[in-house]
N, CA, C and O of each residue as an XYZ file, in Angstrom:
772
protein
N      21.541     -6.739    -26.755
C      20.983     -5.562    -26.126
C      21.869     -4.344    -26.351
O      21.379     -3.224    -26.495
N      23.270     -4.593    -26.381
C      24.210     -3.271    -26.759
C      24.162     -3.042    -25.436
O      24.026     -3.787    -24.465
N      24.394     -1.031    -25.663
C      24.756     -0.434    -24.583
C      23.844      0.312    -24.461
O      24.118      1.510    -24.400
N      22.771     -0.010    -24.401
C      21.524      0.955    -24.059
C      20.733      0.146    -22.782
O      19.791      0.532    -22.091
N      21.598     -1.299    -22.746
C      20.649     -1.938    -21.725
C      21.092     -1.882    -20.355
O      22.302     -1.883    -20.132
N      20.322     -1.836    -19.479
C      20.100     -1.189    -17.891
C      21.236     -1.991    -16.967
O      20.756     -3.023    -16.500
N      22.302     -1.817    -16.679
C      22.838     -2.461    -15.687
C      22.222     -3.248    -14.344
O      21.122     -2.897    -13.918
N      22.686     -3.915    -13.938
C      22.072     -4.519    -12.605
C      22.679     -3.659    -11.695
O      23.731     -3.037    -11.843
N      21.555     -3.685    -10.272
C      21.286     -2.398     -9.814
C      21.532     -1.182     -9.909
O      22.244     -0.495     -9.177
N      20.532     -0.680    -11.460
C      20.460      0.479    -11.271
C      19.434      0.900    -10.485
O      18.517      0.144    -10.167
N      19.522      2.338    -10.052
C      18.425      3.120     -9.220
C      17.612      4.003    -10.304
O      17.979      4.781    -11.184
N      16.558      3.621     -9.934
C      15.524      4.624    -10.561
C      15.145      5.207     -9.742
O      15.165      4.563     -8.693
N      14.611      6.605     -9.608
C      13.011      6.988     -8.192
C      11.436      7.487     -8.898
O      11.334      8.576     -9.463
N      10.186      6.461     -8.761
C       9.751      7.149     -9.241
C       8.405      7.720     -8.138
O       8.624      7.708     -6.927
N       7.401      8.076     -8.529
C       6.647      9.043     -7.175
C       5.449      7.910     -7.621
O       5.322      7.173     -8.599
N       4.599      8.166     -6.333
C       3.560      7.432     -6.094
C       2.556      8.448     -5.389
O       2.849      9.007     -4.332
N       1.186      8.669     -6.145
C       0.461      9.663     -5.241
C       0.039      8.747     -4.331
O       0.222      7.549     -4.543
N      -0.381      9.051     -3.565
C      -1.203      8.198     -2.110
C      -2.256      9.343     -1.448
O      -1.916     10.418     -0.953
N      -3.711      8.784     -1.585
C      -5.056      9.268     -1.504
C      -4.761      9.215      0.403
O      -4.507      8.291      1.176
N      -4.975     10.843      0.595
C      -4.799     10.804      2.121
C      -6.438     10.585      2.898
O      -6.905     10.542      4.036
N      -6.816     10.505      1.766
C      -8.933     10.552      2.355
C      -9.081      9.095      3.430
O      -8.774      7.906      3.343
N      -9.656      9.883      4.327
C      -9.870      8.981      5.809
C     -10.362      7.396      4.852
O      -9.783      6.311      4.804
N     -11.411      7.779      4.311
C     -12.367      6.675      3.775
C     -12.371      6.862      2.024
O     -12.703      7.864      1.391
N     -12.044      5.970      1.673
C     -11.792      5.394      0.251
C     -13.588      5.182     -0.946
O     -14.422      4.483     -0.370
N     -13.911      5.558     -1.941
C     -14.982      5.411     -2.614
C     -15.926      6.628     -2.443
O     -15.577      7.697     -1.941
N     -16.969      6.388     -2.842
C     -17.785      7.874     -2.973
C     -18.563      7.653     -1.756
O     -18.875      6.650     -1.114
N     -18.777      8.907     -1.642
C     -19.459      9.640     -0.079
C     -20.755     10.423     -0.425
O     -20.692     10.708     -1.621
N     -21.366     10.671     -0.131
C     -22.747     11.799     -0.191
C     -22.093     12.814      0.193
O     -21.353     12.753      1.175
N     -22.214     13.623     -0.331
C     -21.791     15.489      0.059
C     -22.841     16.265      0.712
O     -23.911     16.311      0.105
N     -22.753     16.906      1.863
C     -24.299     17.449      2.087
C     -23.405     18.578      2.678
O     -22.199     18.333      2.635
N     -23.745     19.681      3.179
C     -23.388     20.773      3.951
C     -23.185     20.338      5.267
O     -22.211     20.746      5.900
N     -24.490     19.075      6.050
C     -24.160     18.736      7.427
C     -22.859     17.713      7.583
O     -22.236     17.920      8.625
N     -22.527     17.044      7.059
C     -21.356     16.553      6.655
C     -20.320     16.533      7.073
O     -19.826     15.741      7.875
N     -19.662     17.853      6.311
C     -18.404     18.368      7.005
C     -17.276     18.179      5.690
O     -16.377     19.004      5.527
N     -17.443     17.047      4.832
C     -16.714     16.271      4.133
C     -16.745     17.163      2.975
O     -17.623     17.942      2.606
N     -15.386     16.834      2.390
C     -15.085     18.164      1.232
C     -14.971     17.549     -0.330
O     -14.266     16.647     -0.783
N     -15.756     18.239     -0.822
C     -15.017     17.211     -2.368
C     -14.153     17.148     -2.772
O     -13.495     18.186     -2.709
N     -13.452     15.864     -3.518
C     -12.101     16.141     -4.149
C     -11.464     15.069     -3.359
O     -12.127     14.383     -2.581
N     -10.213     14.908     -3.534
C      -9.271     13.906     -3.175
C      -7.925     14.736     -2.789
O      -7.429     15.659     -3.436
N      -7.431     14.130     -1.483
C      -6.041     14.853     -0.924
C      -5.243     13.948     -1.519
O      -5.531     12.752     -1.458
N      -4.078     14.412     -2.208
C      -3.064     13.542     -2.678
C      -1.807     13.592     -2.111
O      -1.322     14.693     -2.372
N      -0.878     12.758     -1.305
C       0.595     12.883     -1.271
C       1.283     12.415     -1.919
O       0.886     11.681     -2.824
N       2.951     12.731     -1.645
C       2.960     11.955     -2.641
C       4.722     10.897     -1.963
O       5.560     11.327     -1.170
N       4.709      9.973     -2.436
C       5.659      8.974     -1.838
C       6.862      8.808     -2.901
O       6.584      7.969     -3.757
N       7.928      9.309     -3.030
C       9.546      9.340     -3.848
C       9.923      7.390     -3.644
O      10.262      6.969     -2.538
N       9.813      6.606     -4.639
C       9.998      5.571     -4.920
C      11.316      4.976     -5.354
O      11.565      4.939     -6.559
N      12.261      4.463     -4.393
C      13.647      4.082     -5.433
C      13.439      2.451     -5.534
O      13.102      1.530     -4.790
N      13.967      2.710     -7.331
C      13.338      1.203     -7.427
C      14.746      0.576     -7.889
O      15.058      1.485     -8.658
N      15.742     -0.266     -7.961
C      16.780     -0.963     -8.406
C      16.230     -2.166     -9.415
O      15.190     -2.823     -9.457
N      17.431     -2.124    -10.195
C      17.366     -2.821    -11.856
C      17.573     -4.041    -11.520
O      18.626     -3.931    -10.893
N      17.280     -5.201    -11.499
C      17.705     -6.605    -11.131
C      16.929     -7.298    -12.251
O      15.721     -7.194    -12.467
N      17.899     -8.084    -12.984
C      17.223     -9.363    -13.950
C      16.560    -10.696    -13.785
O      17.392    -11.591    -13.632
N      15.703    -10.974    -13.775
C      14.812    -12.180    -13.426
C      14.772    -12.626    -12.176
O      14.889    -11.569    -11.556
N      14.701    -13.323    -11.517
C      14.914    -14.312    -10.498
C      13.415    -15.344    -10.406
O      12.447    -15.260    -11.161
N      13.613    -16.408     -9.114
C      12.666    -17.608     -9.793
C      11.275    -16.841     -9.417
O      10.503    -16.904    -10.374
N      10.799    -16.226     -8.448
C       9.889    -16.264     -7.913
C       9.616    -14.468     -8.209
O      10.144    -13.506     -7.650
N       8.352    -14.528     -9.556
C       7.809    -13.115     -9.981
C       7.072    -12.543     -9.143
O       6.504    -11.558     -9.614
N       6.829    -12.781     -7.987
C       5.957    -12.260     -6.698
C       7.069    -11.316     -5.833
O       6.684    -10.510     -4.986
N       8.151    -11.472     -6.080
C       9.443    -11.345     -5.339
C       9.492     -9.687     -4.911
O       9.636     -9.053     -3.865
N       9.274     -9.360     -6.425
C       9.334     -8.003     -6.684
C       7.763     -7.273     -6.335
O       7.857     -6.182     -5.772
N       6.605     -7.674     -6.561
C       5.259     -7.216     -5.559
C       5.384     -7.046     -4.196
O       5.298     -5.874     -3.830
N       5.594     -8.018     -3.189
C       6.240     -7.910     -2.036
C       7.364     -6.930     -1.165
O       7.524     -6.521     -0.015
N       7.960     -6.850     -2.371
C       8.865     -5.629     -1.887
C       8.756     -4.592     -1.810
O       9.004     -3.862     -0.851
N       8.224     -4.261     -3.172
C       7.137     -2.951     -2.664
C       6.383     -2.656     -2.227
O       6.159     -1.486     -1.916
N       5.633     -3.664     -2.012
C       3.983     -3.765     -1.503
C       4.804     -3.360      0.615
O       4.274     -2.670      1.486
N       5.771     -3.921      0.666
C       6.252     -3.553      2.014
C       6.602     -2.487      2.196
O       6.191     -1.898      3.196
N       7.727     -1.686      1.048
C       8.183     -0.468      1.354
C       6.975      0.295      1.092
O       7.015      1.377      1.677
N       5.753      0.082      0.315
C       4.871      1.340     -0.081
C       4.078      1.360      1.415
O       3.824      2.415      1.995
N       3.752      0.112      1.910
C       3.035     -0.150      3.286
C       4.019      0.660      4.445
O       3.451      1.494      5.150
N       5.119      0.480      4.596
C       5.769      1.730      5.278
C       5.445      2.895      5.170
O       4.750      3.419      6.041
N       5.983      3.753      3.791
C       5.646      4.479      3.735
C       4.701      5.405      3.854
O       4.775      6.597      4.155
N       3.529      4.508      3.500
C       2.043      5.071      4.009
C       1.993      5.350      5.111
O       1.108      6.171      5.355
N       2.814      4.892      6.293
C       2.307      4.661      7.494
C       3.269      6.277      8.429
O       3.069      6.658      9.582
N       4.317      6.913      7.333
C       5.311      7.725      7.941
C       4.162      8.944      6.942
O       3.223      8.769      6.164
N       5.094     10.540      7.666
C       4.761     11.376      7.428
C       5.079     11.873      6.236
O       5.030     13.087      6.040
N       5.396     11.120      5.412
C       6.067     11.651      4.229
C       4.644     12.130      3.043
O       4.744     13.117      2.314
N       3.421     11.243      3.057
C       2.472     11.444      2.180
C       1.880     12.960      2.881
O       1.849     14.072      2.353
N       1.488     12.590      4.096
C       0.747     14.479      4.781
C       1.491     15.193      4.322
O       1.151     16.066      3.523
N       2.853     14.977      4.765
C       4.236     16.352      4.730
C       3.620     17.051      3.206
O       3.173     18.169      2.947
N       3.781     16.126      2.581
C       4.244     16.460      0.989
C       3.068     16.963      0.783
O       3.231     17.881     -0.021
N       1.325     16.820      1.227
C       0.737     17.182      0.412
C       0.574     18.804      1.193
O       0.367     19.764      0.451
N       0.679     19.014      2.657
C       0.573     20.507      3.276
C       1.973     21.283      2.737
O       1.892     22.496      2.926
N       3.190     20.874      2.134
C       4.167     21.671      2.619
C       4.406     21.809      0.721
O       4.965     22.878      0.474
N       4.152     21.108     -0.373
C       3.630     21.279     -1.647
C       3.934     22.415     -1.928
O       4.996     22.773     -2.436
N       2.596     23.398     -1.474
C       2.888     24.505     -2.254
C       3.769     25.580     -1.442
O       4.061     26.725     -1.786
N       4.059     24.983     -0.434
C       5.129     26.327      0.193
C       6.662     26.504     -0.034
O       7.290     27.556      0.089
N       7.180     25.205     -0.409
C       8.648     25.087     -0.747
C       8.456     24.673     -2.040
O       9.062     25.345     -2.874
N       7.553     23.437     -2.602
C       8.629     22.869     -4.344
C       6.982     22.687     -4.568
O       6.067     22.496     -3.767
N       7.017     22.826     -5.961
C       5.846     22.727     -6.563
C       5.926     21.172     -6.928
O       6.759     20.387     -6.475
N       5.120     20.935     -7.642
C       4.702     19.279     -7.949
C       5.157     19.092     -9.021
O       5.430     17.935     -9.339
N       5.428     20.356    -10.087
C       5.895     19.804    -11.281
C       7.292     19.535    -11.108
O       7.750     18.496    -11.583
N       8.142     20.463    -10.392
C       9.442     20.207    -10.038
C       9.943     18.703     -9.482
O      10.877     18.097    -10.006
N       9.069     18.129     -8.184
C       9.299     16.528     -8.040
C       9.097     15.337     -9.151
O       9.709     14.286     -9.342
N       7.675     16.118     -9.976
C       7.641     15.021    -11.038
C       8.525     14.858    -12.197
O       8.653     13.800    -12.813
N       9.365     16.388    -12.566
C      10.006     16.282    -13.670
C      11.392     15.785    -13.243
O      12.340     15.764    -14.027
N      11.481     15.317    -11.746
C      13.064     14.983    -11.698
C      13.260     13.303    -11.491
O      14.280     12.640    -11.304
N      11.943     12.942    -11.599
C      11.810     11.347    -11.291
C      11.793     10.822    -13.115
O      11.616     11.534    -14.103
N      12.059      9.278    -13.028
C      11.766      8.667    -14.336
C      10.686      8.425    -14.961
O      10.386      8.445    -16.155
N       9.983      8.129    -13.766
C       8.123      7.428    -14.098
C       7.352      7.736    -13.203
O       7.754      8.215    -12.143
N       6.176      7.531    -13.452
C       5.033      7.785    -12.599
C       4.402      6.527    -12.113
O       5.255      5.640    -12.109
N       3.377      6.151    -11.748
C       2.638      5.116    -11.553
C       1.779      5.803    -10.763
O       2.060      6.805    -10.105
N       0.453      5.116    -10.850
C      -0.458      5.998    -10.421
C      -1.228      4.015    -10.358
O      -0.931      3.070    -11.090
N      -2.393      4.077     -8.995
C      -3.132      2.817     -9.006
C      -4.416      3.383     -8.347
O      -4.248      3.410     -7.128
N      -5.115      3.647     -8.553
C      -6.765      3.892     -8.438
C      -7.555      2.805     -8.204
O      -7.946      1.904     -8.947
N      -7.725      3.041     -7.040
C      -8.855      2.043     -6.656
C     -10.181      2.591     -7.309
O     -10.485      3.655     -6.770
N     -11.302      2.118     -8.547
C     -12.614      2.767     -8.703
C     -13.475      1.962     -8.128
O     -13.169      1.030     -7.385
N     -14.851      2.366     -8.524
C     -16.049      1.870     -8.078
C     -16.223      0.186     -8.150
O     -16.459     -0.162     -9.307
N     -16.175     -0.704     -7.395
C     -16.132     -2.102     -6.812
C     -17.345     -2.599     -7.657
O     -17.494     -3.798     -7.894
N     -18.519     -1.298     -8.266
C     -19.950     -2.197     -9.133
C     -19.990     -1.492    -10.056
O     -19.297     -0.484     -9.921
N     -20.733     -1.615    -11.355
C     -21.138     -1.011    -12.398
C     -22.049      0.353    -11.945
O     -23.108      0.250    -11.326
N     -21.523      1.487    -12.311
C     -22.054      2.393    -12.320
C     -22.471      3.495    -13.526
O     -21.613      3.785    -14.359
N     -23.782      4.086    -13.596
C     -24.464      5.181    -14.669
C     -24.045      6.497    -14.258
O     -23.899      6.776    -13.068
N     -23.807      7.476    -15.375
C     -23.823      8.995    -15.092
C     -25.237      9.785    -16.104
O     -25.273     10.139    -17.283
N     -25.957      9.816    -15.335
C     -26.930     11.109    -16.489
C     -27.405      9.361    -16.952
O     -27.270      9.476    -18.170
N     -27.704      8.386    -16.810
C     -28.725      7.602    -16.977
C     -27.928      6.428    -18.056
O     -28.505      5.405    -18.424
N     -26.583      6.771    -18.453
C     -25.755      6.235    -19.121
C     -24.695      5.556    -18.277
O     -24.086      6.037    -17.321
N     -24.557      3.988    -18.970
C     -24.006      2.902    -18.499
C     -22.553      3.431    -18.408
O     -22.215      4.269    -19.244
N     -21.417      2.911    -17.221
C     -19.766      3.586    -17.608
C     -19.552      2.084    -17.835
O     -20.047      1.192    -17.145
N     -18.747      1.926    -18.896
C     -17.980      0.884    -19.356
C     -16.915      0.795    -19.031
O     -16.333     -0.271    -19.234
N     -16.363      1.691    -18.511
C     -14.961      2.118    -17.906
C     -14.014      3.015    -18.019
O     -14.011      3.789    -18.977
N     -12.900      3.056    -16.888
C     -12.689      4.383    -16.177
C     -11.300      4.090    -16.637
O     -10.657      3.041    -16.666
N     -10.945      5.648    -17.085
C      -9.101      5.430    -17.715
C      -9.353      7.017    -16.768
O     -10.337      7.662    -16.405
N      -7.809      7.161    -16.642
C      -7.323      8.537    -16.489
C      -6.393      8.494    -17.293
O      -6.076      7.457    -17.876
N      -5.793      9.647    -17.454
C      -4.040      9.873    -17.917
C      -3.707     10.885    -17.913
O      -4.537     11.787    -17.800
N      -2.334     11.160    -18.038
C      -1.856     12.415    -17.941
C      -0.588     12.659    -19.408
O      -0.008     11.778    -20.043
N      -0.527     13.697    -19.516
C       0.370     13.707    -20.886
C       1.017     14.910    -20.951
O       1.607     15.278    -21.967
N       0.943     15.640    -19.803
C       2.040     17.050    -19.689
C       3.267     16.835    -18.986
O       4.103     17.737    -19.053
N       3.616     15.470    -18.107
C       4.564     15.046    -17.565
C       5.743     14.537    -18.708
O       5.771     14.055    -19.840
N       6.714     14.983    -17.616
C       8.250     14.930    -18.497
C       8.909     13.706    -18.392
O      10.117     13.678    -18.155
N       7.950     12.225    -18.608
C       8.890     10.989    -17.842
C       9.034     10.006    -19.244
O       8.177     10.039    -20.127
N       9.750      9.486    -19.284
C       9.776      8.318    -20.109
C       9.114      7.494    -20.156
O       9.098      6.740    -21.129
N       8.586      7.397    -19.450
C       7.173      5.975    -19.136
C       6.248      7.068    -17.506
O       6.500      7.528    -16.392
N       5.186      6.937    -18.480
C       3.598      6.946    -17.115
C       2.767      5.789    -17.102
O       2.410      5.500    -18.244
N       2.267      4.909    -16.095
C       1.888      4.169    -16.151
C       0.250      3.950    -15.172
O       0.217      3.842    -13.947
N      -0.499      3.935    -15.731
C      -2.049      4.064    -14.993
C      -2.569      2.954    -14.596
O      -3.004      2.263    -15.517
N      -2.702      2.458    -13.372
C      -3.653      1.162    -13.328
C      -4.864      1.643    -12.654
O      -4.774      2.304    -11.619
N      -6.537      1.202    -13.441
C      -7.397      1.827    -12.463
C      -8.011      0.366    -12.468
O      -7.431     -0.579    -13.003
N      -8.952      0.286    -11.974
C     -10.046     -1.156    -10.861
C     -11.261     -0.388    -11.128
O     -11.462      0.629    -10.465
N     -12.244     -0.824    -12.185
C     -13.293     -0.854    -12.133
C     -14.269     -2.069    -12.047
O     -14.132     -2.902    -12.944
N     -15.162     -2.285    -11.179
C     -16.610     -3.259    -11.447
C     -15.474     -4.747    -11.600
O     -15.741     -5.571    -12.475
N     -14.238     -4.966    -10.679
C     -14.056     -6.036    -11.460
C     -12.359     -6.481    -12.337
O     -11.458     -7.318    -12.306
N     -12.735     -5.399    -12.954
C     -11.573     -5.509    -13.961
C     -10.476     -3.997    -13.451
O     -10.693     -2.934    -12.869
N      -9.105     -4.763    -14.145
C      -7.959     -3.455    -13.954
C      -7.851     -3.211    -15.575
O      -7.934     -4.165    -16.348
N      -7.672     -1.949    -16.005
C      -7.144     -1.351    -17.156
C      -5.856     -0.677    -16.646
O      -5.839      0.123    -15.710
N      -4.616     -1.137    -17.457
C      -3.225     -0.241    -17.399
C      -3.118      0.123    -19.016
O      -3.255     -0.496    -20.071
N      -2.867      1.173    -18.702
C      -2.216      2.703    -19.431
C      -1.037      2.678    -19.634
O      -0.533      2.326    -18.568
N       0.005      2.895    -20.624
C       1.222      3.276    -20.791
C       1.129      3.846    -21.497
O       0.312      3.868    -22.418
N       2.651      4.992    -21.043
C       2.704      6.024    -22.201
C       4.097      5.976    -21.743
O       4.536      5.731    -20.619
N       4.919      6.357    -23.223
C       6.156      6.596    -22.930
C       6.733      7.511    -24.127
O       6.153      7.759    -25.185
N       8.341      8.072    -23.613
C       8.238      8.793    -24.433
C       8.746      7.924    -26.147
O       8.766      6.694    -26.119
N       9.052      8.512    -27.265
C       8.623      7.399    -27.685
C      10.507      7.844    -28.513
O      10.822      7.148    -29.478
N      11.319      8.717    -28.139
C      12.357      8.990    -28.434
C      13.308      8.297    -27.305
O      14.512      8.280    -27.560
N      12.879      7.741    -26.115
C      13.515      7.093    -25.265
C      13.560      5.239    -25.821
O      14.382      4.421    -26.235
N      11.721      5.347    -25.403
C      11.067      4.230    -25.985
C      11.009      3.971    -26.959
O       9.911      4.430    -27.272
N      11.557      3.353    -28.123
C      11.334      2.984    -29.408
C      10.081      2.118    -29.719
O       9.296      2.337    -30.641
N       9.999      1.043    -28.764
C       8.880      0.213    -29.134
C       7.869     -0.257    -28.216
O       7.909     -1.335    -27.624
N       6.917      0.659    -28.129
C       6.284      0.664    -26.710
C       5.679     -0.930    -26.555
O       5.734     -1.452    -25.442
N       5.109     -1.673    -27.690
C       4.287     -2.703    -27.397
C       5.241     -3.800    -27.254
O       4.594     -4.830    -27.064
N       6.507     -4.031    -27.263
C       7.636     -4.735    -26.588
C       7.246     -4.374    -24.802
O       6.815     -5.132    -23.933
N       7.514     -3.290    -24.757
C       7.023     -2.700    -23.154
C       6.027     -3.086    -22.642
O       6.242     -3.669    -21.580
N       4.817     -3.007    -22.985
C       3.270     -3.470    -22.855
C       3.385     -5.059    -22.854
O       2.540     -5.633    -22.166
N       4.381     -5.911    -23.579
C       3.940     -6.984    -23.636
C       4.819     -7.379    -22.491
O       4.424     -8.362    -21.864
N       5.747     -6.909    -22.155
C       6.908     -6.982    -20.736
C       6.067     -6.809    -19.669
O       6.088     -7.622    -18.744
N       5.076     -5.540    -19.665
C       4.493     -5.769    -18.384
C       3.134     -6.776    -18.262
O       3.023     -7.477    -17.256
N       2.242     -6.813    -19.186
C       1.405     -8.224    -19.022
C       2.237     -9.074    -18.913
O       1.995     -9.794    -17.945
N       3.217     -9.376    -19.507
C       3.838    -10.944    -19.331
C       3.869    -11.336    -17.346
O       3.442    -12.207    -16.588
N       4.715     -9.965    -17.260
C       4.659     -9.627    -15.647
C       3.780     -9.944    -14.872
O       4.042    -10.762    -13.990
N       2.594     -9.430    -14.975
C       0.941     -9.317    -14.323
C       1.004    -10.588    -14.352
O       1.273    -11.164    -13.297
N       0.767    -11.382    -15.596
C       0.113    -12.212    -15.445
C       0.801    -13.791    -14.747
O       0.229    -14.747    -14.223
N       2.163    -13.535    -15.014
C       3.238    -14.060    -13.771
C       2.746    -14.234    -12.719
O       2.440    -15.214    -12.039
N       2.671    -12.806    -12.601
C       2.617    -12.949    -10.882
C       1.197    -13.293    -10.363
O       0.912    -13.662     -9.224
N       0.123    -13.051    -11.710
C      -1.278    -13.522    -10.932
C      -1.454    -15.282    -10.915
O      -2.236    -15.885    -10.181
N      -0.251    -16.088    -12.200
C      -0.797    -16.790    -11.596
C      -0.115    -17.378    -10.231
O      -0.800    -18.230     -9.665
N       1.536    -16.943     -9.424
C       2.144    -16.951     -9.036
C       1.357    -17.024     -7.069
O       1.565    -17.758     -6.102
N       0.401    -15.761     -7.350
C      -0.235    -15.872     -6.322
C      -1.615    -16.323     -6.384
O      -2.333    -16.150     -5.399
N      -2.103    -16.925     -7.515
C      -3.500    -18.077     -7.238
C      -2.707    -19.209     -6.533
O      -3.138    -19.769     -5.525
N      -1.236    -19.587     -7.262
C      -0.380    -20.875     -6.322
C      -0.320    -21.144     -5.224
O      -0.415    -22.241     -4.675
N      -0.056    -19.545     -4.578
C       0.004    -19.337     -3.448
C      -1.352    -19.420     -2.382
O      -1.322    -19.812     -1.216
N      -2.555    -18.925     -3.159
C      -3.527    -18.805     -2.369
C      -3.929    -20.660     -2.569
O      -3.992    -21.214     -1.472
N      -4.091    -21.249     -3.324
C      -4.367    -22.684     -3.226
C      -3.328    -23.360     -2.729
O      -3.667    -24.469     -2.314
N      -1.959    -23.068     -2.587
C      -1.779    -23.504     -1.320
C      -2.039    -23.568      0.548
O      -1.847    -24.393      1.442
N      -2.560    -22.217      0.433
C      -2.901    -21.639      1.584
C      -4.336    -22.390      2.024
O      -4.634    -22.805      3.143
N      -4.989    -22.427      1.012
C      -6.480    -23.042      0.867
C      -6.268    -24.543      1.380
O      -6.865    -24.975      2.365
N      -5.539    -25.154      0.769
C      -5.147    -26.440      1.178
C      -4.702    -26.746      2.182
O      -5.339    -27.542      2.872
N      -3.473    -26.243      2.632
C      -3.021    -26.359      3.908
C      -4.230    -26.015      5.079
O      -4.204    -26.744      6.070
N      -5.318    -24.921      5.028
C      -6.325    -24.754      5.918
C      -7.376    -26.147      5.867
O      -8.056    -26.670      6.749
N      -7.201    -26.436      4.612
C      -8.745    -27.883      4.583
C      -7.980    -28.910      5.409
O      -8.651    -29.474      6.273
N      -6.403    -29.334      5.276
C      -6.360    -30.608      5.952
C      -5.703    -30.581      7.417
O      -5.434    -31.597      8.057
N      -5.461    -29.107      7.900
C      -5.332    -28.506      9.118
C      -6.210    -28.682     10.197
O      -5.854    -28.768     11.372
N      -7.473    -28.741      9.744
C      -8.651    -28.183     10.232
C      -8.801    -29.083     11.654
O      -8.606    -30.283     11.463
N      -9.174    -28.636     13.312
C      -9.238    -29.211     13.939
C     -10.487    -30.274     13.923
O     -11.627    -30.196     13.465
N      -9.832    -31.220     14.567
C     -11.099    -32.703     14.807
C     -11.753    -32.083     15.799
O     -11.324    -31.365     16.702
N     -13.689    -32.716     15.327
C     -14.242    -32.637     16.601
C     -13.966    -33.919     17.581
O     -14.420    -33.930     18.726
């Protein structure tokens, strides 16, 4: 690896928008309503530490999945999205972090626009200053992830791409284990009549 490779615990921070909308998916818009179009975004400063393998690839979902579940729950996503444009603009937080990540929940069924089938939903962004952006969206079913990196940092992005499926798919099957254990333990639990 030389000396380009990441020490154990290093700190990274990277940002996480978080959708402040009461209710999640599409809404009818009417004037009686009240409801506004568009999506409120905050945004959540992420420090993530460098650690090499360990046995259990769920290890690292969990941990964040806790600190992001905190976070949601403190004032930091409102703060950031009312106080935004009065002190630091957005490009300033994003250009001082490493990465992005972005996770979009989309439409749960197959949906048409103008009478035409969507096969599916990407976003991306490409004016950000990070070494790696990373998109996961959920359509009808399926997740599509996005990477982009820069490619003077990154030399070989599909080394990267194949690092993070290897990941995903770790950990998905890591937690089918988990859920058929859970499944099991409920079938032979089950009270007698």
């Amino acid at each position: 690896m030389g000396s380009l490779a990441l020490k154990e615990g290093t700190q990274m921070t990277g940002v996480a928008m978080v959708n402040l909308r009461k209710q999640s998916g599409l809404q009818l818009m009417n004037s009686k309503s009240g409801a506004r179009w568009g999506n409120k975004f905050g945004m959540l400063l992420l420090p993530v530490y460098y650690y090499k393998g360990g046995s259990d690839p769920l290890q690292y979902v969990r941990r964040a999945k806790a600190m992001i579940d905190k976070k949601k729950l403190s004032l930091e996503g409102p703060c950031s999205y009312k106080i935004r444009d009065l002190i630091m603009s957005s490009v300033r937080i994003v250009s001082n972090t490493t990465f992005t990540i972005s996770n979009v929940i989309g439409p749960q069924e197959d949906i048409t626009f103008g009478g035409n089938h969507i096969s599916s939903v990407r976003v991306t962004s490409t004016a950000l200053s990070h070494a790696i952006t990373m998109h996961m969206v959920s359509y009808a079913g399926k997740a599509d992830m996005q990477i982009l990196v820069a490619k003077d940092i990154i030399s070989d992005p599909k080394v990267l791409a194949k690092c993070f499926q290897d990941a995903l798919l770790e950990m998905k099957e890591a937690a089918q284990a988990v859920g058929k254990k859970l499944k099991d333990l409920t079938h032979t639990h089950r009270p007698r009549k």
